[in-house]
C-alpha positions in Angstrom: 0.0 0.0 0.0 2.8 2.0 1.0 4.1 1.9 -2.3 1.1 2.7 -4.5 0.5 5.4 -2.2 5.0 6.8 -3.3 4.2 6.3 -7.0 0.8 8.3 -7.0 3.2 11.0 -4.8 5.9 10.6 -8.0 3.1 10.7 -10.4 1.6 14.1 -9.0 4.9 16.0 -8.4 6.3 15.3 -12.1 2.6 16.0 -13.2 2.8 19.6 -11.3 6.9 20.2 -12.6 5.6 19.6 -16.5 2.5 21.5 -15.9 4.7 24.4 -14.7 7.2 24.2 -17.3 4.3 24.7 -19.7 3.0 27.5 -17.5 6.8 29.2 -18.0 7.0 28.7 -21.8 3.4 30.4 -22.1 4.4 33.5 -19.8 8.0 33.6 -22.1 5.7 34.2 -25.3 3.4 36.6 -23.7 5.7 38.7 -21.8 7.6 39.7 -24.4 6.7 43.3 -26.6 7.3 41.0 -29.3 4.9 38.4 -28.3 3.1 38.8 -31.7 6.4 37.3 -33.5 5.5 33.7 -31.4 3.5 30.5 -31.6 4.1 27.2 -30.8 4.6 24.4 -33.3 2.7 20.9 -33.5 4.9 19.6 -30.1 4.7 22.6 -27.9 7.9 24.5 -29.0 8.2 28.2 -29.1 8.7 29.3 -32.5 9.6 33.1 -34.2 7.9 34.2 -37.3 9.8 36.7 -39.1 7.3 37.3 -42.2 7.2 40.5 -44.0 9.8 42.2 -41.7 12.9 44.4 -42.5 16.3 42.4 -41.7 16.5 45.3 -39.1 13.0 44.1 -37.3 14.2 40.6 -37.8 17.3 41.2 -36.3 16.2 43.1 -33.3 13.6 40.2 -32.6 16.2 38.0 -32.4 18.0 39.5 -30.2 15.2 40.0 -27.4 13.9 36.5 -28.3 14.3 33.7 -25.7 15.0 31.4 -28.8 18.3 33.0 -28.7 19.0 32.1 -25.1 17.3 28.8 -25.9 19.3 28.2 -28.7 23.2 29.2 -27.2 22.5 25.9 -24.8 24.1 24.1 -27.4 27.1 26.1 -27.9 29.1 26.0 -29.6 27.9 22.7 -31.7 27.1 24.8 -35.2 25.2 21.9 -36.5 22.7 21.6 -33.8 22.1 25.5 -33.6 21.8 25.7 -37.3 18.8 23.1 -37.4 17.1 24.7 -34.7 17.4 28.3 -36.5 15.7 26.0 -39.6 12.9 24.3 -36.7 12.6 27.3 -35.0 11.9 30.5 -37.5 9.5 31.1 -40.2 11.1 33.2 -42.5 9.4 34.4 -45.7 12.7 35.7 -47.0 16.1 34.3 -46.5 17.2 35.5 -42.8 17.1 31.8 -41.8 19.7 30.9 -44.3 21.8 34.6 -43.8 21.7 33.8 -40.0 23.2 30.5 -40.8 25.8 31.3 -43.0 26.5 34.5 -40.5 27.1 31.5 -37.4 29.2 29.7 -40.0 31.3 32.8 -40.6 31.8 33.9 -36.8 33.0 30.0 -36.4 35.5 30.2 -39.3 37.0 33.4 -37.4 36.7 31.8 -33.8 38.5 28.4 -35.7 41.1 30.5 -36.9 41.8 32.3 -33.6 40.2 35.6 -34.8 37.8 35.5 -32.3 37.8 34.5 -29.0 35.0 31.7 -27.8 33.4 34.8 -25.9 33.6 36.9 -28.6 32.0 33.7 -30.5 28.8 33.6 -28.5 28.5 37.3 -28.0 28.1 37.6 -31.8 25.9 34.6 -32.0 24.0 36.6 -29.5 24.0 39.9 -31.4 24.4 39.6 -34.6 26.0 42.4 -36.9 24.1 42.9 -40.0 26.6 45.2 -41.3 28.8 41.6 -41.7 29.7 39.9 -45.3 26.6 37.2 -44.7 24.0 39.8 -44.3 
């Protein structure tokens, strides 16, 4: 008995942590001044649409989204932040594919020592559209 009684305990405390980790996604999106920019996709992920925006707009989105923060958890793997820049914005223009090869750059210079890792993220963080990519 005692045991069905631990597992219910189990069930209800994960219940509550997914429930609030829903709860914290939804405030993210709403919080923001940019909140019109987000949805969520098919599986409950946060995602940015960038449609009929100036690269300027696009580029200051980016750089108050929580994607961005969500995204730099896997740095500095390029691969794995370039597919979730593909999953993650809806682009009607080409952004997706500038911001791309912009990350690809900024790790050529930070492979070559032109960069430091630092410097590496902070650009991934905010990027320059004044750079060869863009």
């Amino acid at each position: 008995m005692q045991i069905i009684i631990f597992l219910i305990e189990v069930s209800l405390v994960f219940l509550l942590v997914e429930m609030d980790d829903l709860s914290s996604k939804s405030a993210k999106i709403e919080s923001t001044q940019y909140s019109s920019y987000y949805s969520l996709n098919e599986i409950g992920d946060s995602v940015l649409t960038l449609k009929g925006l100036s690269l300027e707009k696009k580029i200051d989105i980016w750089k108050n989204s929580s994607l961005k923060d969500e995204m730099i958890l896997d740095f500095p793997d390029i691969d794995i932040m370039s597919e979730f820049i593909r999953d993650r914005v809806i682009d009607d223009e080409k952004f997706k594919q500038d911001f791309i090869d912009y990350m690809e750059y900024i790790q050529g210079r930070y492979l070559s020592g032109e960069i430091t890792q630092d410097e590496f993220r902070e650009a991934l963080l905010n990027p320059n559209p004044k750079l060869p990519t863009f």
